[in-house]
Every structure is written in structure tokens, then in C-alpha cells.
C-alpha positions in Angstrom: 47.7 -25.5 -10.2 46.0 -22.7 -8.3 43.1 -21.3 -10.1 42.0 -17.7 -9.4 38.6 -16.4 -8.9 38.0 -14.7 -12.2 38.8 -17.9 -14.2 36.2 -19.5 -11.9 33.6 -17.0 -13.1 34.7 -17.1 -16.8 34.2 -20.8 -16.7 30.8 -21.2 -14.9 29.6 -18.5 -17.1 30.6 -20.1 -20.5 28.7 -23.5 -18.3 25.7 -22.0 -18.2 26.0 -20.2 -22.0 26.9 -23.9 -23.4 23.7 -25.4 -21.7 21.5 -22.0 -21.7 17.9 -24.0 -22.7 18.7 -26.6 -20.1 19.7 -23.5 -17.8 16.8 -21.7 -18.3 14.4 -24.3 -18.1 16.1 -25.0 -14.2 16.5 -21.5 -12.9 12.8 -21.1 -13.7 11.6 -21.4 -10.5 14.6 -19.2 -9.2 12.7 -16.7 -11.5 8.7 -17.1 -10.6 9.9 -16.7 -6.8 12.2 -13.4 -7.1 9.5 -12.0 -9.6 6.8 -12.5 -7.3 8.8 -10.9 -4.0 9.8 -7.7 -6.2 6.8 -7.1 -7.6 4.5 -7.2 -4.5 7.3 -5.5 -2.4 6.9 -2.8 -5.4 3.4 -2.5 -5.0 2.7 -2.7 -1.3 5.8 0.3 -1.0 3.9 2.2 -4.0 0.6 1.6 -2.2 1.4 2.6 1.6 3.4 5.8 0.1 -0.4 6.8 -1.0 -1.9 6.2 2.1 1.1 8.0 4.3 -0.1 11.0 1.8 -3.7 11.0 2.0 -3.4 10.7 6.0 -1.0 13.5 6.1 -3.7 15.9 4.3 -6.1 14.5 6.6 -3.9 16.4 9.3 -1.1 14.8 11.4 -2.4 16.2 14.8 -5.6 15.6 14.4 -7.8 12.8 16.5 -10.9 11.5 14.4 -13.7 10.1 16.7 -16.6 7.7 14.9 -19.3 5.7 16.2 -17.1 2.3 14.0 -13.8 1.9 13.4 -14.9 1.7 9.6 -14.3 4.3 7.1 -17.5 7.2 7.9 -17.9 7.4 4.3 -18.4 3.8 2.9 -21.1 3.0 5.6 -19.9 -0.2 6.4 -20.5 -1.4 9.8 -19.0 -4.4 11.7 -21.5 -6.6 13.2 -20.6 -6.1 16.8 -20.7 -2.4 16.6 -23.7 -1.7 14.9 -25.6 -1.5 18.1 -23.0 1.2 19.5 -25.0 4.4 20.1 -24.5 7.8 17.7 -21.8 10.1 18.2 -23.1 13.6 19.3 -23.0 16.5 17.9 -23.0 18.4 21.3 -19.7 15.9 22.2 -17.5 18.7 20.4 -18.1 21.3 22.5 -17.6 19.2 25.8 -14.2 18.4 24.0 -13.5 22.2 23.4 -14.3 23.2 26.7 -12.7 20.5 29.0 -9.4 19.5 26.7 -6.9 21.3 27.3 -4.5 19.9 24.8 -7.0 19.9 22.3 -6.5 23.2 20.2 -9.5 23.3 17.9 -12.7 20.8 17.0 -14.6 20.2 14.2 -17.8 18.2 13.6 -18.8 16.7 10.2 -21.8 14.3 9.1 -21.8 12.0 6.3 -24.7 11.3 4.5 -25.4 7.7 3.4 -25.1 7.2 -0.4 -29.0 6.2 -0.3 -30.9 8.1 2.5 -34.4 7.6 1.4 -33.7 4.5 -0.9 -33.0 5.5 -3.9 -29.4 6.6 -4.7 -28.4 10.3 -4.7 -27.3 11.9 -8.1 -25.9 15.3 -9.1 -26.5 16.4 -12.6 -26.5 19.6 -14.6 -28.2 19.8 -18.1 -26.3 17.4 -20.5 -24.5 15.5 -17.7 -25.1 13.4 -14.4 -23.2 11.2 -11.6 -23.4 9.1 -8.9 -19.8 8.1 -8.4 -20.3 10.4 -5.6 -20.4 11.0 -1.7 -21.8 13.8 0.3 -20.5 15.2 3.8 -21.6 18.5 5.8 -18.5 20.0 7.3 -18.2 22.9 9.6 -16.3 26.4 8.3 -13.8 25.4 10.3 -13.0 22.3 9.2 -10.3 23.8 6.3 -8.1 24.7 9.2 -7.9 21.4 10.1 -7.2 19.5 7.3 -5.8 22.5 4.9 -6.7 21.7 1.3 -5.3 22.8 -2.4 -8.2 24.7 -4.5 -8.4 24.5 -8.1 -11.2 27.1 -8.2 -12.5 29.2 -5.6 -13.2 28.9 -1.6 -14.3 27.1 1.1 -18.0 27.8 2.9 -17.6 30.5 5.4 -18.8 30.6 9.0 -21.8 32.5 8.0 -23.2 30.3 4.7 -22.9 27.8 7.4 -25.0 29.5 10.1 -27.3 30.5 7.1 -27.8 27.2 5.9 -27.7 28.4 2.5 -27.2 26.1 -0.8 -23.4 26.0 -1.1 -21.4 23.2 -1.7 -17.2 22.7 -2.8 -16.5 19.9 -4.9 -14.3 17.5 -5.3 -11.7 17.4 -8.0 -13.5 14.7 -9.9 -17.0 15.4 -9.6 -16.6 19.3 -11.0 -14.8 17.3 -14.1 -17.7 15.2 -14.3 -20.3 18.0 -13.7 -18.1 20.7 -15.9 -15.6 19.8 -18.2 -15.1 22.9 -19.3 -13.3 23.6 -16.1 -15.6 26.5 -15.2 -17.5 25.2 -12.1 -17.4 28.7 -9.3 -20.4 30.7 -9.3 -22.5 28.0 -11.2 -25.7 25.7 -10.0 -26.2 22.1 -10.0 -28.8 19.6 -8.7 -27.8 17.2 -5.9 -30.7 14.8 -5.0 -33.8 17.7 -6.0 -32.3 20.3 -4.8 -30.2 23.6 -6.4 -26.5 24.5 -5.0 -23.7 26.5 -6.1 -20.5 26.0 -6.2 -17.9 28.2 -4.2 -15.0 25.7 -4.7 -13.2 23.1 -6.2 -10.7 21.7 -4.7 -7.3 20.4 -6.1 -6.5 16.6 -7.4 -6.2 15.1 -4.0 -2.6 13.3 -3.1 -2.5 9.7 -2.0 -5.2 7.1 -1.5 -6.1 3.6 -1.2 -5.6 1.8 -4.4 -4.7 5.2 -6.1 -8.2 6.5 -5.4 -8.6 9.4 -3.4 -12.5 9.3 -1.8 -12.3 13.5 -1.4 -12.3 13.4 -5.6 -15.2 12.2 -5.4 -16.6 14.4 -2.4 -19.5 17.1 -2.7 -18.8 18.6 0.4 -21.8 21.1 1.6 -22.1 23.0 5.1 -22.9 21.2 8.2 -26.2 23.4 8.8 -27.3 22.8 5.3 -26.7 18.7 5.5 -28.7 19.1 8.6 -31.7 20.5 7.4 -31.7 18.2 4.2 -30.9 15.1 5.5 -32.7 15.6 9.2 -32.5 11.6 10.1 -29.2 11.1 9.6 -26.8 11.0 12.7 -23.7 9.7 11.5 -21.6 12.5 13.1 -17.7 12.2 12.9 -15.5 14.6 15.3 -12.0 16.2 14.5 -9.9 17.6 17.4 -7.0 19.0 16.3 -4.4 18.7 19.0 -1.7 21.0 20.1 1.8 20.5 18.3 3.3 17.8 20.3 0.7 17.3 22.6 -1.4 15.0 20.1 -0.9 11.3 22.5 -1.7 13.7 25.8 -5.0 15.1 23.5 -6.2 11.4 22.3 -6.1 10.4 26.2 -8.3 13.7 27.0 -10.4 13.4 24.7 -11.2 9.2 25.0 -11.7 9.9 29.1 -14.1 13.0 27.9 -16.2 10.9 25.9 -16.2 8.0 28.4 -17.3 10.3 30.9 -20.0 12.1 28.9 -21.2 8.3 27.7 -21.0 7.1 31.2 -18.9 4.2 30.1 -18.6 1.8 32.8 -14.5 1.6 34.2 -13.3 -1.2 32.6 -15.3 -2.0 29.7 -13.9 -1.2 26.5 -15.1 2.3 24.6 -18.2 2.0 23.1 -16.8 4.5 20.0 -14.0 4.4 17.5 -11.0 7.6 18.3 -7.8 6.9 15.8 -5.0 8.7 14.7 -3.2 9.0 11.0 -0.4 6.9 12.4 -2.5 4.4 13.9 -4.6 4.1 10.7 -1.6 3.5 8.8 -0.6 0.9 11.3 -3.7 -1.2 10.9 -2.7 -0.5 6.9 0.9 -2.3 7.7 -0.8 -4.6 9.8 -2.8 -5.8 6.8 0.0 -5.5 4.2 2.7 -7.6 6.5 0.0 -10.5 6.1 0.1 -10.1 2.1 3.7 -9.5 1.8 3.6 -13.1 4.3 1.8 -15.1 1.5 4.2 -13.5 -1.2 7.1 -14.3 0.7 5.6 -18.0 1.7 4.7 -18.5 -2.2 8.0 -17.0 -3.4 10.0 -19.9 -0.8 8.1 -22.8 -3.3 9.5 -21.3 -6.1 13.1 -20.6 -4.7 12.9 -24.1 -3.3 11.8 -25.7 -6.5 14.4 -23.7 -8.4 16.8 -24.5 -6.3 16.6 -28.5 -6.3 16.7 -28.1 -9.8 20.0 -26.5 -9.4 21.1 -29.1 -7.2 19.7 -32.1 -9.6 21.5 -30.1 -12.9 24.7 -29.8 -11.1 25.0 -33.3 -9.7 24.3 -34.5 -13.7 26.9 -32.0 -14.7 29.4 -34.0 -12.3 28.7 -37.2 -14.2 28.6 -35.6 -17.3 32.3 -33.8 -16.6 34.4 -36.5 -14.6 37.0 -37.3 -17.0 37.1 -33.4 -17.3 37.8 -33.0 -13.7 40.2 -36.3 -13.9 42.3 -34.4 -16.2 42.1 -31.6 -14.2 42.9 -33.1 -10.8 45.9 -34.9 -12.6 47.0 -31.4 -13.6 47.3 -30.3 -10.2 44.3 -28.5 -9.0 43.1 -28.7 -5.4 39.8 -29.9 -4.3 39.5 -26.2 -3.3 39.6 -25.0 -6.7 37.0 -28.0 -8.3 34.3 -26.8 -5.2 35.1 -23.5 -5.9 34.3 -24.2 -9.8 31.3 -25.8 -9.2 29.8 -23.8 -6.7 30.6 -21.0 -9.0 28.5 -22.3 -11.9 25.5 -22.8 -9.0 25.8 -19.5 -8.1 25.8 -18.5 -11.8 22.7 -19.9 -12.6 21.0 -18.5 -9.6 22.3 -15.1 -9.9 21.1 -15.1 -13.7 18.1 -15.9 -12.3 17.6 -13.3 -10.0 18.5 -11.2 -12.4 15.6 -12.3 -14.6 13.4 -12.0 -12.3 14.1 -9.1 -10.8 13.9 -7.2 -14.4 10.6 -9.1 -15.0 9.5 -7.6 -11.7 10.0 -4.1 -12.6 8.8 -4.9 -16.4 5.4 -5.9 -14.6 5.9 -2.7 -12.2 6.1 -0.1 -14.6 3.3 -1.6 -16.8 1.0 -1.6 -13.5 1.9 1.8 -13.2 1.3 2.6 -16.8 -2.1 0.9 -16.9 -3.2 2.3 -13.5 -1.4 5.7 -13.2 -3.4 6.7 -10.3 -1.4 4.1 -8.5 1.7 4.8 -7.0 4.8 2.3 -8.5 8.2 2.1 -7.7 10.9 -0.6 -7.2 12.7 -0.2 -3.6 15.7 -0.9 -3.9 16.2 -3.0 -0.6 14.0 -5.3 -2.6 16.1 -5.5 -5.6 19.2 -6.1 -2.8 17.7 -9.0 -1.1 16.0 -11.1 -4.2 19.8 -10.9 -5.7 21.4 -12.0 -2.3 18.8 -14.3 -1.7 19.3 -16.2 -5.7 22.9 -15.8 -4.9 22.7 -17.6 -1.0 20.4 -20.5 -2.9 23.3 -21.0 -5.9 25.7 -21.4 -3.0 23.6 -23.8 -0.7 22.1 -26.1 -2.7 25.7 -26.0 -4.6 28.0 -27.4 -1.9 26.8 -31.1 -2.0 27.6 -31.4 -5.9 30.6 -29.4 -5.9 31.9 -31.7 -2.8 31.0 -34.9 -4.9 33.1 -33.5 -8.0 35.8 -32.8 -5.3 35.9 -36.0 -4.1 36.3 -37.8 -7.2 39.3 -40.1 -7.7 41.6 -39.1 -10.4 42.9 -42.1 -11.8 39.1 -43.2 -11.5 37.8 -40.3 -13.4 40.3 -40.3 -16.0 39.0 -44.4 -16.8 35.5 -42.8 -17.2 33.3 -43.0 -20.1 
């Protein structure tokens, strides 16, 4: 009695429907395991797709050279290069003159979010913040890393040169400052003194997180951040590179500033120079280790889940030998009881996947309903290979039961009680 395929299914399906408490209950590590590999492949994909964005309107050509290899803005310094001496202003021009694959350069300056110990505010009558962060830009620094406005203009050349009381704001902060969406041509107070506002730029794309730190940016001419803040030197420098010459620019420009900080040959630079790509490498570098932990987390569960399997199955066999007596004495192979049983193993497996996989992008699409800054979606490699993988568990930890039921003796079985 040869048994085909889609019998098989029908029967290991009505298996698991007869016992679907007792199923549940053992595919439920199955389900933890595939629900935790989705939903942090989910969010890792929705999370570097921000950060591919917000390098990519930080320019794609363009080399970024820091005193740290930490973020300019946040202030954060590691502990073996705080004692690194102060990029220079002046290095920009060496950079100009002498790199040759270097098209244009830029110099900007953040200002520390507490330069004289108390913590910088912007206000206007009837409203105030300090979710804020300040940076002095050149005019030039727009045709760098090109920028939507909402409202208005950038600083020119000559505000700049001027030093006068200008600043563009970021997206966030004009909200904050006006709601009524009218923000060019009026004044506000940034830590005691009066600007106006030329610009406002557009809702930034991308981020860390779903935040976006330009948002949040006041950003005021270089001349001007100068002058205010006179002790600050944390000075950040933007070469934009030819196209296609960016790798032979970022060499250039490192042996430049080795040279012009007399950096011994052979000790290691003594300042940060990056790349978008190489940012977003260190990014991958970091999410490979969490999607590691996931992966090693999600193994317990499929393990768990899957002995389970194994153990239901093997009480199945006991519980169904004069079944398969009867059905051995009516002529079916040992093929077709291994094939049965492996079946209803890969059955509960699969059910499970499934399960988890739609809890997955259940828990997805509420993160991304909760936290629509962040970027969600469900790649569908994911949703691929947490089915293949529930179904490659049904099938291995199925063999050794559905070779027991195999083996059974007929006339044996048949005796059985």
C-alpha cells in the first residue's frame, strides 16, 4: 500500500489538530526562538537603513577628520584619546592647497552643550529648549553636505566674514521655538545672546535610533561661533573628494596631516579621518555582535522546542502502535510510516514557525507604530530562513521517532494495548 505525499500531509495535520493544546504547549519554544530572530533581524535592517540615510546626506565623498573617533557632537571622549592634541583650523587650508584629489574643504566647530557650566538654552517669549546642540559651519559647508529647507537659506560667505548674529535651525528646534511654522526673518535668544533666523531646514532622513542629531541642530556661522565661544577648539574638517577619487583623497589627506603634526613613521595617527562607509562599517560591526546574541538565544529556544518535538513524537509512537500494526499488516512500507511521522514533526515545526514568524512582525509593526521615527520592516530573507530553519528542526529531531515507529513489529504491535 503505497501512500502518497498529500495523504501524509492531510494526516500529520489532522495529528497535530487532534492534539493542538499538547501541540502548542511543545512547539512553544519553536515559537520564542523564530520570534526573537525575526524580530531583531527586523529591527537591526530597519535600523542600519537609517543610518545608510543619514550618512548619505552627510555626503558620500566626503572625508570627516576629528581630534576622536567619537561623534563631535556628543562630546564623548575615549580615555586614551583625550590627551590627543586639537585639530586646527589652519589644517584646511594645508589640505586645499597640497591635495590634489581633494575638491573642496570645509571647517566646522562644535560647541560643547555646557561651555561655561551651565547648559545653553534657546527661548523666545512663551517658549524655551535645551534639547539642543550648537555648531559654527563655514558658507560653504551646504555644498558639501546639500540639505532640504523648509524655510529660507543658508548663511552666506559674507554673514560669515561679518560675524553677524545668523543662525539656520534644525527642523525640531524651529517647531519647538515657533510652532506656528513662521520662523525666517524672526529673533531668538541662544545662551544671552540675539539671532535671527535665515533658515530652517527640512525633517532630516535617517538616524541612529530614528533620531536625527541635525533636528535638533542650531547651526550659526563659523566666525560667529568663534567670537562667542573663543575657548573652544573642537574643530572638525570636511574634504570633499573628487568623484571617484575619494580612497586616493583619504590617503592625501591622512599623510598631509601626519606631516603637518610631525607624526613620527610608524606610530599610529594621533587624529580620527573616517568615511560614511567606514562609519557604517563600525555600525555592522556592532550590530553582527547583537544579531550574534539573538541568533545564540534563539538556538535555546529552537533546541528546547525541538526536544520537545522529539519527546511528543516518541510518546505518539507508543500511543499509536497498534495503529501502525494495522497499518503495516495492510501493506505499507517502512518508507511510508517514516515518511508519516516525520511529516507530523515537520508539521508542528512549521506551525511553529509560522507562529512565530507572525508574532514577529505583530511586535514589528507595533515598534514601528509606537516609535514612528524608527525605521521597521520585515526582510524577507528573514521570514525565509526562520521557516526553513522550523522546518530543518521538524525533520531532524523527527528521524529517530519515525525510525522507531518503522521498526516496529507487526504482529507485535497488533498484540499491543
Amino acid at each position: 500500500m503505497n501512500i502518497l505525499p498529500k495523504e501524509n500531509i492531510r494526516m500529520a495535520m489532522d495529528a497535530v489538530w487532534t492534539h493542538r493544546f499538547r501541540s502548542g504547549l511543545t512547539i512553544l519554544g519553536i515559537v520564542i526562538g523564530i520570534t526573537t530572530v525575526v524580530t531583531v533581524s527586523s529591527l537591526l535592517t530597519g535600523l542600519r537603513a537609517g543610518v545608510v540615510t543619514f550618512f548619505d546626506e552627510l555626503g558620500p565623498d566626503n572625508i570627516f577628520v576629528f581630534k576622536t573617533s567619537g561623534d563631535p557632537g556628543q562630546g564623548f571622549e575615549q580615555l586614551k584619546e583625550r590627551k590627543r592634541r586639537p585639530i586646527k583650523k589652519e589644517y584646511a587650508d594645508i589640505i586645499q592647497r597640497w591635495a590634489t584629489d581633494v575638491q573642496e574643504v570645509s571647517v566646522a566647530i562644535f560647541i560643547p552643550p555646557a561651555p561655561s557650566g551651565s547648559v545653553i538654552t534657546a527661548k523666545v517669549p512663551g517658549f524655551e529648549t535645551d534639547s539642543l546642540s550648537i555648531v559654527g559651519t563655514e558658507a560653504n559647508a551646504i555644498d558639501l553636505s546639500p540639505r532640504e529647507f523648509d524655510q529660507g537659506r543658508y548663511f552666506t560667505a559674507e554673514e560669515n566674514a561679518r560675524r553677524m548674529h545668523v543662525a539656520v535651525l534644525g527642523y525640531n528646534i524651529a517647531q519647538a521655538l515657533f510652532p506656528d511654522g513662521n520662523a525666517v526673518g524672526r529673533t531668538f535668544m541662544l545662551d544671552g545672546a540675539e539671532f535671527t533666523v535665515v533658515g530652517v531646514e527640512a525633517k532630516a532622513k535617517g538616524g541612529f535610533f530614528g533620531e536625527n542629531g541635525a533636528d535638533s541642530q542650531i547651526t550659526l556661522p563659523l566666525e560667529t561661533a568663534e567670537a562667542r565661544y573663543p575657548g573652544v577648539n573642537r574643530y572638525m574638517i570636511t574634504a570633499k573628494a573628487w568623484p571617484g577619487k575619494r580612497k586616493d583623497a583619504y590617503e592625501e589627506v591622512e599623510d598631509i596631516l601626519r606631516k603637518a603634526r610631525r607624526v613620527p613613521a610608524g606610530q599610529p595617527d594621533d587624529f580620527s579621518i573616517s568615511t560614511p562607509d567606514q562609519i557604517i562599517q563600525q555600525f555592522d560591526q556592532i550590530t553582527g555582535l547583537i544579531g550574534l546574541i539573538a541568533i545564540a538565544i534563539s538556538a535555546l529556544g529552537l533546541l528546547v522546542g525541538g526536544i520537545g518535538v522529539m519527546n511528543i513524537m516518541l510518546v505518539s509512537v507508543t500511543e499509536r502502535t497498534r495503529e501502525i500494526g494495522v497499518r503495516k499488516a495492510l501493506g505499507a512500507r517502512r518508507f511510508d510510516i517514516v515518511a508519516q511521522f516525520i511529516a507530523e514533526a515537520m508539521a508542528l515545526t512549521g506551525v511553529g514557525g509560522i507562529a512565530g514568524i507572525l508574532v514577529a512582525v505583530a511586535i514589528t509593526l507595533l515598534v514601528g507604530a509606537l516609535v514612528p521615527s524608527i525605521k521597521t520592516s520585515v526582510p524577507s530573507w528573514a521570514v525565509i530562513t526562520a521557516f526553513t530553519v522550523s522546518m530543518a528542526i521538524g525533520l531532524f529531531f523527527g528521524v529517530w521517532p519515525a525510525v522507531k515507529a518503522a521498526s516496529l513489529d507487526p504482529v507485535e504491535a497488533l498484540r499491543y494495548e
